[in-house]
MDAnalysis code that builds the backbone (N, CA, C; Angstrom):
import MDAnalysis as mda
import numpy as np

u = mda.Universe.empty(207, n_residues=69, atom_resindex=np.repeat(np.arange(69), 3), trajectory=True)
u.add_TopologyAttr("name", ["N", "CA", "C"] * 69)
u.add_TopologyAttr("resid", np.arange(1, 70))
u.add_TopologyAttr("resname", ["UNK", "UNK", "UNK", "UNK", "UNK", "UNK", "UNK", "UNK", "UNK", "UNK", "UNK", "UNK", "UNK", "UNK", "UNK", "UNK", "UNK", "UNK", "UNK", "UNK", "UNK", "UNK", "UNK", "UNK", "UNK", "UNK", "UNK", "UNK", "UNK", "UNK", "UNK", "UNK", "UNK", "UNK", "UNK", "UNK", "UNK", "UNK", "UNK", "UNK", "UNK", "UNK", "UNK", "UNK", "UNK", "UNK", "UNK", "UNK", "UNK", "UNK", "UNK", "UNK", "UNK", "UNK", "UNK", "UNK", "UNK", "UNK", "UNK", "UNK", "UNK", "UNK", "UNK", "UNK", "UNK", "UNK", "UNK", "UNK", "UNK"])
u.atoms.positions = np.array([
    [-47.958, -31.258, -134.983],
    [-47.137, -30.702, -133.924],
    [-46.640, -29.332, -134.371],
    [-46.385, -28.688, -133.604],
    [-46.553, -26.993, -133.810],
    [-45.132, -26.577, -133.355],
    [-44.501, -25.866, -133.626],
    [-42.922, -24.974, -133.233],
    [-42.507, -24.101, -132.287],
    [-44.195, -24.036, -131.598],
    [-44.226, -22.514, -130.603],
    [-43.738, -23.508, -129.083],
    [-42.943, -21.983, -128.426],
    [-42.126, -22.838, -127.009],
    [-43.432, -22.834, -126.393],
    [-43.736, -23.434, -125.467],
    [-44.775, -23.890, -124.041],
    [-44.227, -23.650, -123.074],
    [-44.521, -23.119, -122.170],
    [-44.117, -23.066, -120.770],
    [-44.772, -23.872, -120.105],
    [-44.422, -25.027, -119.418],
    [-44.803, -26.359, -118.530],
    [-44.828, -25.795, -117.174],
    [-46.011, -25.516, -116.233],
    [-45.801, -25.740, -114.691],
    [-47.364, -25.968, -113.825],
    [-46.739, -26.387, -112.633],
    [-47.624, -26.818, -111.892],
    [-48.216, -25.269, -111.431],
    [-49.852, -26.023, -111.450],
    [-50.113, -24.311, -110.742],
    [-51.156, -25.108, -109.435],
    [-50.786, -24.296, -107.930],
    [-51.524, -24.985, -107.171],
    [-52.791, -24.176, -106.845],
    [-52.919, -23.271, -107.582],
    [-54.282, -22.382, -107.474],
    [-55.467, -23.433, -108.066],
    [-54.811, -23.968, -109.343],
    [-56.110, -24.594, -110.330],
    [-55.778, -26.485, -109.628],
    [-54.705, -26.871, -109.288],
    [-54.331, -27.689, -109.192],
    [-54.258, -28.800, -110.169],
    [-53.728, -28.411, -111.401],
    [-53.532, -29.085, -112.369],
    [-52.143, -28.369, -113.070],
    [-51.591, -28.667, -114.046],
    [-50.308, -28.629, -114.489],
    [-50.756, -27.691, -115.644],
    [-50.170, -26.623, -116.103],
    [-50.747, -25.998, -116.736],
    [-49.682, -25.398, -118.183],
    [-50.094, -25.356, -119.639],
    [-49.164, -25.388, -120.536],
    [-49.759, -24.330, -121.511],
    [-48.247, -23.118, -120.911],
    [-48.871, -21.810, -122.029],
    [-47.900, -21.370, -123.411],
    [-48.658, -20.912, -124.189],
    [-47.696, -20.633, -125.249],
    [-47.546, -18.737, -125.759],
    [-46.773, -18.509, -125.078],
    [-46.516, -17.163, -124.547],
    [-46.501, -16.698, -126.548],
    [-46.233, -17.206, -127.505],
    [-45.922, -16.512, -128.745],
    [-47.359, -16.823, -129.539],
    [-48.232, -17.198, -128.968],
    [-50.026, -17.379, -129.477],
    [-50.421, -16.479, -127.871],
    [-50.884, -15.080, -128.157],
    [-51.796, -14.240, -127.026],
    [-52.857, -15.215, -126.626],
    [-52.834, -15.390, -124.688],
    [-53.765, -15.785, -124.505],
    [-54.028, -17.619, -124.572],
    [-53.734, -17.846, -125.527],
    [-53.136, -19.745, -125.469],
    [-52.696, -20.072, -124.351],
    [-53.759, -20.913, -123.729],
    [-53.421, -21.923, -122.861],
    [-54.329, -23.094, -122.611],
    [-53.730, -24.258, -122.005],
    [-54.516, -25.351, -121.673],
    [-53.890, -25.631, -119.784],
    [-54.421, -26.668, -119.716],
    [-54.362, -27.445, -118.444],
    [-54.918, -29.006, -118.305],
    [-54.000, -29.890, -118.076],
    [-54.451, -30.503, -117.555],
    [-53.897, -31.349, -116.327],
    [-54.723, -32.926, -115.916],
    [-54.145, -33.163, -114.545],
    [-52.726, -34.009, -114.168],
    [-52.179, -34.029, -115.711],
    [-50.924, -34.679, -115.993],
    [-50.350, -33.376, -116.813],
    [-48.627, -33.784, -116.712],
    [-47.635, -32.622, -117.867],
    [-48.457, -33.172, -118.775],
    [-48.485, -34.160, -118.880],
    [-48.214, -34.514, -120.419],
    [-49.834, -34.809, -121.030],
    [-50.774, -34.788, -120.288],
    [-52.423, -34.341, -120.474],
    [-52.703, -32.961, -120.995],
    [-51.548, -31.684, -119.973],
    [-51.986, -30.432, -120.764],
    [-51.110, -30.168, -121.701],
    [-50.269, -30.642, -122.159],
    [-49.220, -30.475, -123.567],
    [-49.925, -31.435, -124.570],
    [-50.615, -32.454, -124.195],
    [-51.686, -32.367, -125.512],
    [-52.562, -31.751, -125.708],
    [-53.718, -31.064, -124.517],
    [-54.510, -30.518, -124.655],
    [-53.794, -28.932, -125.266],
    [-52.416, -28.716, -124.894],
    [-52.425, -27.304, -125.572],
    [-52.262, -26.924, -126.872],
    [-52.000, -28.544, -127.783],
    [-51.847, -29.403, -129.070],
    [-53.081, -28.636, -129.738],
    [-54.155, -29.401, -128.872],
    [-55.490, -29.111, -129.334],
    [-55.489, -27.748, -129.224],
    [-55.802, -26.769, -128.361],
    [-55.714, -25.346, -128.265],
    [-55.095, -24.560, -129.087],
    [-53.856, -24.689, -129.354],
    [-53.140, -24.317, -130.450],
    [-53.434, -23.897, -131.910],
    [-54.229, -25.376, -132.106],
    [-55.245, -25.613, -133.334],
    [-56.211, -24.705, -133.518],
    [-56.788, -24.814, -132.557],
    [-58.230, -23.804, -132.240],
    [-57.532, -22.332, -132.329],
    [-56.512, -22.091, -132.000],
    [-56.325, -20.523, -132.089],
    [-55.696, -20.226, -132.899],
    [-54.675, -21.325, -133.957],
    [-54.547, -20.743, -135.304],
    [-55.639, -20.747, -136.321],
    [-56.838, -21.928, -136.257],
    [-58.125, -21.427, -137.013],
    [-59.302, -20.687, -136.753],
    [-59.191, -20.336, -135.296],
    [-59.684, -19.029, -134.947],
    [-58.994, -17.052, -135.997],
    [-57.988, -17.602, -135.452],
    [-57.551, -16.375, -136.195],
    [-57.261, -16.150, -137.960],
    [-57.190, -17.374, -138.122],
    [-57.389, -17.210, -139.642],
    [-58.548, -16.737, -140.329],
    [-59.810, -17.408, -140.031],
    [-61.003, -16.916, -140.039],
    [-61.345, -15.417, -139.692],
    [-60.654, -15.072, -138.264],
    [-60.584, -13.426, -138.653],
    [-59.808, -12.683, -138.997],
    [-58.696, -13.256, -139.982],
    [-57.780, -13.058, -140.972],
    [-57.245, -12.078, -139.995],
    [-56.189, -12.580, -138.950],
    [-55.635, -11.816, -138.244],
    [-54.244, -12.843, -138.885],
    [-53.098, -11.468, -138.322],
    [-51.589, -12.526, -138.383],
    [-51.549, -13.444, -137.544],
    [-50.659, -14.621, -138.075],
    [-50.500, -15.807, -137.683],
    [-48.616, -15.262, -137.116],
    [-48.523, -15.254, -135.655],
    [-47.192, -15.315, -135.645],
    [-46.013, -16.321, -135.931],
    [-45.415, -15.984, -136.419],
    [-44.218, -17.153, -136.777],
    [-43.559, -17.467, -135.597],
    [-43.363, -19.194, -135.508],
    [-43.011, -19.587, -134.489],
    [-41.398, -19.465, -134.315],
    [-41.049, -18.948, -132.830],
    [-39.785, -18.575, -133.361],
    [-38.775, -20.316, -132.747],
    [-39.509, -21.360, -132.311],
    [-38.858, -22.412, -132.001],
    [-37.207, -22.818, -131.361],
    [-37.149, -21.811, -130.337],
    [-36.054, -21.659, -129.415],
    [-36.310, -22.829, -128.469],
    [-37.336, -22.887, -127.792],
    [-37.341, -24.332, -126.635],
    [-38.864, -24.620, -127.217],
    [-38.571, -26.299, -126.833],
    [-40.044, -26.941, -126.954],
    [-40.606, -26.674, -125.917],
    [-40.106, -27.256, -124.420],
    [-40.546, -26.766, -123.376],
    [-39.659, -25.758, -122.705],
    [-40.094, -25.157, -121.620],
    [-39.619, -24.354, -120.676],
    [-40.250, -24.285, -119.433],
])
């Protein structure tokens, strides 16, 4: 489990619930439950801190003000 806030909301364009993490550029998931895309953004998360390690980019520090929002 990771420290970065998520922003939780419904989006009726994609029509699924959608969970971004505004302090990882670009991080996001979706899925058709809250609580489907706050794991899937679990997973995502993952993928984009070992994405960027590999291209030895900075890892931002999570600044852990809200879990959700």
């Amino acid at each position: 489990m990771y420290n970065y806030e998520i922003i939780l909301y419904w989006s009726r364009d994609d029509n699924a619930y959608v969970a971004e993490v505004p302090e990882l550029p670009g991080c996001m998931a979706d899925g058709a439950t809250a609580n489907a895309a706050l794991q899937n953004a679990q997973k995502i998360m993952q993928e984009w801190l070992d994405t960027a390690r590999e291209l030895g980019r900075t890892i931002p520090q999570a600044h852990g003000r809200l879990k959700y929002a």
